[in-house]
C-alpha positions as CSV (number, residue, x, y, z in Angstrom):
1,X,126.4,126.1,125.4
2,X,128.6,128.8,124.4
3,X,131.6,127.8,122.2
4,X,134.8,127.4,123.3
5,X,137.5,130.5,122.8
6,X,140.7,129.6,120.8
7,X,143.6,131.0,120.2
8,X,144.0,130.1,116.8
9,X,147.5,130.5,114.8
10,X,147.4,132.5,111.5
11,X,147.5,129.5,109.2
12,X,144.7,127.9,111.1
13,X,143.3,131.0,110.6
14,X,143.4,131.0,107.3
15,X,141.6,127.7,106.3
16,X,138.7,128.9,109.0
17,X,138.3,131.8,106.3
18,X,139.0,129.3,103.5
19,X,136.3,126.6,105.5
20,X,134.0,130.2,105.6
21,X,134.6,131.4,102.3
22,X,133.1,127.9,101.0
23,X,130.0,127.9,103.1
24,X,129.2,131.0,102.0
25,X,129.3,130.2,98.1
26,X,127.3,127.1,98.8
27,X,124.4,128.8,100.5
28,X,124.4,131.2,97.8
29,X,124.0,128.0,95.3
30,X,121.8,126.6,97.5
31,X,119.9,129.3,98.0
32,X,119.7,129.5,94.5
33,X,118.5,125.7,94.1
34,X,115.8,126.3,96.5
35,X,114.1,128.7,94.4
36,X,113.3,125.5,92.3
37,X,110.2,123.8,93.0
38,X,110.6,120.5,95.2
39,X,109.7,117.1,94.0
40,X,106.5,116.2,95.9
41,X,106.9,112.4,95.6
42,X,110.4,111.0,94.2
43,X,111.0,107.7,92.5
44,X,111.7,105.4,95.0
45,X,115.2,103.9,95.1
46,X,115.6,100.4,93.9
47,X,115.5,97.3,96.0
48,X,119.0,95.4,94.3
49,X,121.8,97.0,93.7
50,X,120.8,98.1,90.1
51,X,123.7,97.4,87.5
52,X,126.0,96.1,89.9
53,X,126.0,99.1,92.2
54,X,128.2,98.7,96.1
55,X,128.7,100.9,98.8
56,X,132.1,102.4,97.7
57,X,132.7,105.1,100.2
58,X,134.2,105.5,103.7
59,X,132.5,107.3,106.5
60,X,134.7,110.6,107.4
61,X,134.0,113.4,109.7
62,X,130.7,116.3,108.9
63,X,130.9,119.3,109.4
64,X,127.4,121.3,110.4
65,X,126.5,124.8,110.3
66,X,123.2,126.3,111.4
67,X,122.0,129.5,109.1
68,X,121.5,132.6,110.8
69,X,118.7,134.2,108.2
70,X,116.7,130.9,108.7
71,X,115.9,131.8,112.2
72,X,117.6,128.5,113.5
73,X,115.5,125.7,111.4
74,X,118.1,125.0,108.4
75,X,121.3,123.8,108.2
76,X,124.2,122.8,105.8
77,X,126.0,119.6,107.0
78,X,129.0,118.9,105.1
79,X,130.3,115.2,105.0
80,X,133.8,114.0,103.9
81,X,133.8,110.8,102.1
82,X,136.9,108.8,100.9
83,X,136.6,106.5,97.5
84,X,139.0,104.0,97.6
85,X,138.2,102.7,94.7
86,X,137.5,105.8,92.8
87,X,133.6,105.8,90.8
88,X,132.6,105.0,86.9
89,X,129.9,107.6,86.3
90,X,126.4,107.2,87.4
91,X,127.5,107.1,91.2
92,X,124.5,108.5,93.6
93,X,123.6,109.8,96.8
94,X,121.0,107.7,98.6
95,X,119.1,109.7,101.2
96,X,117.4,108.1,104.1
97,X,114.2,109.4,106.0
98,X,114.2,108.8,109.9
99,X,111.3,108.4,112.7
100,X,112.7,108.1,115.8
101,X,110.5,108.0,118.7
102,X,110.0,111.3,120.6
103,X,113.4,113.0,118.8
104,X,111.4,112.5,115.3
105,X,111.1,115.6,112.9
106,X,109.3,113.5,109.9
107,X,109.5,114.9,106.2
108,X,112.8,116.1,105.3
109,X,113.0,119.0,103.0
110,X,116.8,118.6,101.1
111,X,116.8,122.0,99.8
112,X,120.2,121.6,98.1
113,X,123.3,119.2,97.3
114,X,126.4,120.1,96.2
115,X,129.4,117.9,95.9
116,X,133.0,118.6,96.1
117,X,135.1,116.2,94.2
118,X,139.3,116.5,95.2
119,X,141.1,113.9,93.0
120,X,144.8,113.2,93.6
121,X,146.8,116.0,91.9
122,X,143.9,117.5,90.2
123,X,142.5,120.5,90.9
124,X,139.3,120.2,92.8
125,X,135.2,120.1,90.8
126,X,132.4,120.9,91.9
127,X,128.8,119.6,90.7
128,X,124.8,120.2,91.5
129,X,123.3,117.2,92.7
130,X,119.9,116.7,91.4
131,X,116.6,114.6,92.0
132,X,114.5,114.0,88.9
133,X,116.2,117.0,87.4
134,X,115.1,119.2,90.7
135,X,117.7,120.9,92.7
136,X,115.8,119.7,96.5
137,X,113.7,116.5,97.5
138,X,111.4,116.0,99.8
139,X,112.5,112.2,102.2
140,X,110.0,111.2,104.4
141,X,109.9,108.6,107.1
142,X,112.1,105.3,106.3
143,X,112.0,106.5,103.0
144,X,115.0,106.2,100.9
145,X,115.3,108.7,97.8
146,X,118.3,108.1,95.4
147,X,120.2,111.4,93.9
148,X,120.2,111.3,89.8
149,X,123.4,109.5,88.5
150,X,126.2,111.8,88.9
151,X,128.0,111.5,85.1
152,X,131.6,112.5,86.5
153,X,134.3,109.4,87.0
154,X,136.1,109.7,89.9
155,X,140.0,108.6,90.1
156,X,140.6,106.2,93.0
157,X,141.7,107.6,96.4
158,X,139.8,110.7,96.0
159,X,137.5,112.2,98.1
160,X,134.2,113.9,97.7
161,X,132.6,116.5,100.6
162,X,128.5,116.8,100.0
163,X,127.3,119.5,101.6
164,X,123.7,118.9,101.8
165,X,121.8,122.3,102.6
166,X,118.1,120.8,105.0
167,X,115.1,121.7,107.2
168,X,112.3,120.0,108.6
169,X,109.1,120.0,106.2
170,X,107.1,121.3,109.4
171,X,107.9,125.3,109.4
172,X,108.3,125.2,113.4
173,X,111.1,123.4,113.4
174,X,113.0,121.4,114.8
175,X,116.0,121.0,112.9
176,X,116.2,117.9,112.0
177,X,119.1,115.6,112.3
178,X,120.5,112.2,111.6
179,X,119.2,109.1,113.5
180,X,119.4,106.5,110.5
181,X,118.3,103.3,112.3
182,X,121.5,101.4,111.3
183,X,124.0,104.7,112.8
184,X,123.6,106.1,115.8
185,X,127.2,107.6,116.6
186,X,128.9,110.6,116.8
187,X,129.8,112.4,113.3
188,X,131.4,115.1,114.9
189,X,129.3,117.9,114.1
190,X,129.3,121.4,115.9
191,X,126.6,124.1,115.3
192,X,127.0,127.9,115.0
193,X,126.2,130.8,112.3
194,X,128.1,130.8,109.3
195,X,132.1,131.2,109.5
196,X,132.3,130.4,113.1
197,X,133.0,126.8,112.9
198,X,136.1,126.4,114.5
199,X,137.3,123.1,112.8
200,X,140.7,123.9,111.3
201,X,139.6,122.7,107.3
202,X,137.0,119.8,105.9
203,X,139.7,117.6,106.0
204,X,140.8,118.0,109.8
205,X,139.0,116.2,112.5
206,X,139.2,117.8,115.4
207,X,136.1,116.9,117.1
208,X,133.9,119.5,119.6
209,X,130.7,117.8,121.2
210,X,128.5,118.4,124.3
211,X,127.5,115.8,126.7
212,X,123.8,115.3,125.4
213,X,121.8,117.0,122.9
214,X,118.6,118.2,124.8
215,X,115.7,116.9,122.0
216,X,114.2,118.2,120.3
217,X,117.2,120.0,118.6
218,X,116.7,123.7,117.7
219,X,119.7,125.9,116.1
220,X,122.0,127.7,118.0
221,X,122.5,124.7,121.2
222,X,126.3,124.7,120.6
223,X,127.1,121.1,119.5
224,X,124.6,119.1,117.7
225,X,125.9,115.1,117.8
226,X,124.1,113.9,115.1
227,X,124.0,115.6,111.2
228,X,121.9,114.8,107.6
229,X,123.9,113.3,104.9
230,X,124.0,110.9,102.5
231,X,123.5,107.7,103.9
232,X,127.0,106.6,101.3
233,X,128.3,106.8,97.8
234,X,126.9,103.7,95.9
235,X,128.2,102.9,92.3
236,X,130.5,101.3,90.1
237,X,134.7,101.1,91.2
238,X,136.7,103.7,88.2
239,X,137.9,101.6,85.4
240,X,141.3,101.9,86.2
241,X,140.8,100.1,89.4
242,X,142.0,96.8,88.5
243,X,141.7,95.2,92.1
244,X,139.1,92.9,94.0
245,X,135.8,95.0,95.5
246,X,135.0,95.0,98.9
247,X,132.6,96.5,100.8
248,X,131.8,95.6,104.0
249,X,128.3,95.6,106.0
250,X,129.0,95.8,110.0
251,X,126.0,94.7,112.0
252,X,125.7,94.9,116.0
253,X,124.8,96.8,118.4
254,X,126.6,100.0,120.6
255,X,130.1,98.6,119.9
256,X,129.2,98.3,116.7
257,X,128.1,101.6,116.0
258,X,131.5,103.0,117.9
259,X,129.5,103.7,121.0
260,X,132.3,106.4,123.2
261,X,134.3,106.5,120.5
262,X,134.7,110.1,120.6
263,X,138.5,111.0,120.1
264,X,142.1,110.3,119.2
265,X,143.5,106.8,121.0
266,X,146.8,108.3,120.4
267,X,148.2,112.0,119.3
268,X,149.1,110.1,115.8
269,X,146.0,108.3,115.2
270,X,144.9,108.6,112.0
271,X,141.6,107.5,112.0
272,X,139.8,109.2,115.2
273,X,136.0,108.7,116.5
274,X,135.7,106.0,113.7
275,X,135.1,102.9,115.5
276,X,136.8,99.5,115.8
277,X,134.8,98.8,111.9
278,X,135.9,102.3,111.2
279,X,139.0,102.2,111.6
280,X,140.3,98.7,110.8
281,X,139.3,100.0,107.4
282,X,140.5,102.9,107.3
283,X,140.8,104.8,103.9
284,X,141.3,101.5,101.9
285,X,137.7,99.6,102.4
286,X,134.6,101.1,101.7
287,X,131.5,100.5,104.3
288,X,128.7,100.7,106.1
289,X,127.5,100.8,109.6
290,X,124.1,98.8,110.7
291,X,123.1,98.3,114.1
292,X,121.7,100.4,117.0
293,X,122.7,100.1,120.7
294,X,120.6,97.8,123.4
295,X,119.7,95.2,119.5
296,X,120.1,91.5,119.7
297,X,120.6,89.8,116.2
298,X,116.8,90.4,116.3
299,X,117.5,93.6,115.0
300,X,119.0,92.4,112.0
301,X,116.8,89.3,111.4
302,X,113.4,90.9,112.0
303,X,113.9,93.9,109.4
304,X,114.5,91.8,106.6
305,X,111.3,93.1,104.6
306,X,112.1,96.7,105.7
307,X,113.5,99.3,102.7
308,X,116.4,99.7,104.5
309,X,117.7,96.2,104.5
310,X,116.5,95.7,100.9
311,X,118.5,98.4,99.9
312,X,121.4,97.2,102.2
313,X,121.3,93.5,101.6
314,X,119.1,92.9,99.1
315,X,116.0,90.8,99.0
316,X,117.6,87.8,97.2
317,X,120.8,86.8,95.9
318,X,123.1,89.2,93.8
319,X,121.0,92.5,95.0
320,X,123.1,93.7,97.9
321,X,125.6,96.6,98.0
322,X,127.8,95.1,100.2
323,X,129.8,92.2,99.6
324,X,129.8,90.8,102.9
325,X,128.7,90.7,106.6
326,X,130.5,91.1,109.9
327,X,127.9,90.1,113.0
328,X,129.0,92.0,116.1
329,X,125.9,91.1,118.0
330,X,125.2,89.2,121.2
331,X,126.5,90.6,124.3
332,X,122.9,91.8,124.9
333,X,121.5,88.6,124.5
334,X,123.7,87.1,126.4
335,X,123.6,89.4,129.3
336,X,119.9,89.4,129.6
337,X,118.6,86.1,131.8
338,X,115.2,85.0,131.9
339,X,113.9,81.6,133.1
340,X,112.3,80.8,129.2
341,X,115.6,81.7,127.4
342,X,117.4,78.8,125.8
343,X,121.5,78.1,127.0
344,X,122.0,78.9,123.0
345,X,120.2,81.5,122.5
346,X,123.2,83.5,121.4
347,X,124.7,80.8,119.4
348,X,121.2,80.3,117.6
349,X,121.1,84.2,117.1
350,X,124.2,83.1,115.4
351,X,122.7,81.1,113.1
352,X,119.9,82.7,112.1
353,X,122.0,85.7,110.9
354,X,124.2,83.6,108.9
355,X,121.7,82.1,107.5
356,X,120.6,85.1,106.2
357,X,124.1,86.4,104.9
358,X,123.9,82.5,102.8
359,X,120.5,82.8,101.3
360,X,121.3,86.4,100.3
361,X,124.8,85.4,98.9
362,X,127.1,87.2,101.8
363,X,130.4,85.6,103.0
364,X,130.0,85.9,106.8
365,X,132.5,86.8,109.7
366,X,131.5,86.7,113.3
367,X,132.7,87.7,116.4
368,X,133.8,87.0,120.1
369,X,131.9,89.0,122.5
370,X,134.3,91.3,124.6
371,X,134.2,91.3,128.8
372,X,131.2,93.0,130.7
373,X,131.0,94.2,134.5
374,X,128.1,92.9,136.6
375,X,126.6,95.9,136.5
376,X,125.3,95.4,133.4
377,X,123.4,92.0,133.8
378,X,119.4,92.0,133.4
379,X,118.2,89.3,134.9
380,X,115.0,88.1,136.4
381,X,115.3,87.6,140.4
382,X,113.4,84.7,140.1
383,X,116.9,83.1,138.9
384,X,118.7,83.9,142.1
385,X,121.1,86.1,143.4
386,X,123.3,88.4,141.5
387,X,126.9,87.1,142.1
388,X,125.6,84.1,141.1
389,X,123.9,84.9,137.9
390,X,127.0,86.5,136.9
391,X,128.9,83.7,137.3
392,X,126.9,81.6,135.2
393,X,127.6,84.5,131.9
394,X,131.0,84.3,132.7
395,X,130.9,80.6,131.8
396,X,128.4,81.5,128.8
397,X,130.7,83.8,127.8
398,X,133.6,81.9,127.5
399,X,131.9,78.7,126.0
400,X,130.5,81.4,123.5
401,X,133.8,82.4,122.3
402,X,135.2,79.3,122.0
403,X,132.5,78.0,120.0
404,X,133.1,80.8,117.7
405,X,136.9,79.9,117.7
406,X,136.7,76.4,117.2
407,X,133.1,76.4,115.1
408,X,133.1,79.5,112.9
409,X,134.0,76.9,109.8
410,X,131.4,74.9,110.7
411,X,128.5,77.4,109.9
412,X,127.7,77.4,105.9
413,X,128.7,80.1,104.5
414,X,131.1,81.5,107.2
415,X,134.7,82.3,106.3
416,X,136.6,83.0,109.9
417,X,136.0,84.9,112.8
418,X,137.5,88.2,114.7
419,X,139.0,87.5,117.9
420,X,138.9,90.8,120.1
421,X,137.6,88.9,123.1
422,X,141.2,87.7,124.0
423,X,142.6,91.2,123.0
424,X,141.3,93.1,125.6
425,X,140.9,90.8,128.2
426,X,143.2,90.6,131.0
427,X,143.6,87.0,131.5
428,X,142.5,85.5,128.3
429,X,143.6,82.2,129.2
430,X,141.5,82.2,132.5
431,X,138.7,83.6,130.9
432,X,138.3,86.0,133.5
433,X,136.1,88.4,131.8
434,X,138.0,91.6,133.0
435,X,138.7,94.0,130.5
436,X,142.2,95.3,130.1
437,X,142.8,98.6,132.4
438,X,142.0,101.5,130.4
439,X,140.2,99.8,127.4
440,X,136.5,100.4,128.5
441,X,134.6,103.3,129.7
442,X,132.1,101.6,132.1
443,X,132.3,98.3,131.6
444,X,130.9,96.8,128.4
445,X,131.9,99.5,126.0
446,X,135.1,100.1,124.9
447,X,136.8,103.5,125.6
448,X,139.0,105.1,122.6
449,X,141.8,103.0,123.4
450,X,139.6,99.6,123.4
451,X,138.0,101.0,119.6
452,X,141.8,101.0,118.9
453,X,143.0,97.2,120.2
454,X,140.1,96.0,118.6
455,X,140.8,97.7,115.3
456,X,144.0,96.1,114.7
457,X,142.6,92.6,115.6
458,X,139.9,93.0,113.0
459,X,142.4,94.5,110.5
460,X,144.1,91.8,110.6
461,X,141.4,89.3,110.5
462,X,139.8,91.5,107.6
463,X,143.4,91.4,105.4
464,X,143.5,87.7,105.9
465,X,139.9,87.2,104.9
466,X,140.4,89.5,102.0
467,X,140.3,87.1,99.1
468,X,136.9,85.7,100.2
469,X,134.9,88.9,101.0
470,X,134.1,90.1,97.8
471,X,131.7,89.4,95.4
């Protein structure tokens, strides 16, 4: 797909040469760094959440741009991260392999990592991002590979761009690209040679994607939806933040991961292409996303032993780097009938997972589930006939949520719920199960505008909360 022409005014023009001007010096250090010999097998990362480490970064926007001298299998992504809290020194960059099914590209080869640290007021830094004292690392499948300690504090409400220079191990390609198991959104990346990135700055987010991604993904396609970044920042909060630390672990399925959420709600809003999680936190609340689309709680309950979650969650007590859980799953449950599935499946699913979040120490928020069109019911036609079938999840649907209203207290070690079901329904009294014109873009996701009603409900269901999410 060839990329769009622009007419571009001259101080736009300026920070594209400024945006140029920086790729350029970073391939030249990277290029640099991969004259170093790789480390064939790195230390794993820890399991817990060594010395008190939490996720204490917000997701931003990436930036990707292919090489032309690599013949179209390398690529530096650059990822904006915002640290609330600012970072004592020893942060790191964790690094997480991927094997997705037929879009797969194994072993990742991270040639280089620089990181660009802007504090408020200060001039900005920048520092070489090592791996057992090597410049590159090699992350292969499910594999997660922590950066050396970074021994730089960062102030509170800076933010740090990583630019990650990567290929695939295999020297045919393709290039590989982010599918992280628990993220499966789009970052906003756009592909092209170096300095033709039309994206205004780092900072901006103005946001150019095709349709699809035809797999498997070579150079040179015109918009690549998915980039190869750190999976976080995980650390210790500055010591001049004197406040309460939370970090929050999302779990779910599409709506979770911000499924169609691919622009601005409104010309002024500030946090575009983020998500209802996303942006209900904003630049204030370090997180992280886990989920993929089509997953029951299953998803979350069944990966328990998995490096991932250990490295998420923890394995016990005290290990995770979060310090709590919000469960958006159970509209897929719920939509899919069979003849052996209990009435309570989904409330059980419930359970399970906040179970979990109890044994593992995690204050827990849950959920209403938001409307869905018949369309979308999976059912066996054993049960009957459609209009019928649909019927009966309306009036699961609606006894779901007001169990979750009325019972969220009731489950040990659950603090309150989030209450978009009502918000974007039309008739919330009648339980009608019809979304809100404009607030979903077929049905049983939200559209832009949905990402946004839902954000202020969980904002304000998150500030509430506040006092009893952190750990």
């Amino acid at each position: 797909m060839a990329l769009p022409r622009l007419s571009i005014p001259c101080e736009t023009m300026k920070k594209i040469l400024c945006w140029a001007g920086w790729l350029f010096m970073v391939t030249g250090m990277m290029a640099a760094a991969a004259a170093d010999p790789m480390v064939p097998a790195p230390t794993p990362a820890p399991v817990g959440a060594a010395n008190g480490a939490k996720v204490l970064s917000t997701r931003g926007f990436a930036r990707t741009s292919v090489l032309s001298q690599s013949v179209g299998k390398e690529a530096i992504t650059a990822y904006r991260f915002e640290i609330p809290y600012g970072l004592a020194a020893g942060w790191r960059l964790p690094y997480l392999g991927f094997s997705d099914g037929p879009t797969a590209t194994g072993t990742i080869q991270v040639i280089g990592v620089m990181a660009s640290v802007q504090e408020p007021g200060q001039p900005g830094r920048s520092v070489r991002i090592t791996f057992g004292g090597q410049n590159g690392v090699k992350v292969a499948p499910s594999a997660i590979v922590e950066s050396d300690p970074v021994d730089l504090p960062v102030s509170p409400g800076a933010v740090i761009v990583v630019w990650t220079q990567y290929r695939n191990q295999d020297p045919l390609g393709p290039l590989p690209f982010m599918t992280w198991g628990f993220v499966d959104r789009c970052d906003g990346c756009l592909v092209g040679d170096i300095g033709t990135l039309p994206a205004a700055a780092l900072g901006d987010d103005a946001i150019l994607r095709s349709k699809a991604a035809p797999p498997p993904l070579f150079a040179g396609q015109g918009a690549l939806i998915r980039s190869y970044q750190p999976m976080f920042i995980t650390g210790r909060p500055h010591p001049a933040y004197m406040g309460k630390v939370v970090s929050i672990g999302f779990i779910g399925d599409s709506i979770n991961i911000a499924t169609g959420d691919f622009e601005r709600a409104t010309p002024d809003d500030p946090f575009p292409a983020r998500g209802w999680n996303g942006r209900a936190c904003g630049f204030e609340t370090p997180y992280v996303v886990f989920g993929q689309g089509g997953s029951n709680a299953g998803g979350f309950t069944s990966a328990q032993k998995t490096e991932l979650f250990r490295y998420l969650f923890g394995a016990d007590a005290g290990e995770a780097r979060v310090t709590c859980l919000v469960d958006g799953y159970g509209i897929n449950n719920l939509r899919q009938q069979t003849k052996t599935k209990a009435p309570d499946a989904v409330w059980r699913d419930r359970l399970a997972v906040a179970g979990v979040a109890h044994r593992l120490g995690l204050p827990y928020v849950q959920t209403t589930l938001t409307p869905m069109g018949d369309d979308w019911l999976d059912f066996d036609p054993e049960l009957g006939e459609r209009g019928a079938r649909f019927e009966v999840f309306i009036a699961a649907r609606n006894a779901f949520n007001r169990q979750v209203r009325k019972g969220s207290l009731e489950i040990r070690g659950c603090v309150g719920c989030i209450d978009w079901g009502q918000a974007v329904e039309m008739d919330p009294a009648a339980g009608d199960n019809r979304w809100q014109p404009g607030l979903t873009m077929d049905g049983i996701h939200p559209s832009t505008k949905g990402y946004q009603v839902m954000e202020r409900v969980a904002a304000n269901a998150l500030r509430d909360l506040r006092p009893q999410l952190t750990r």
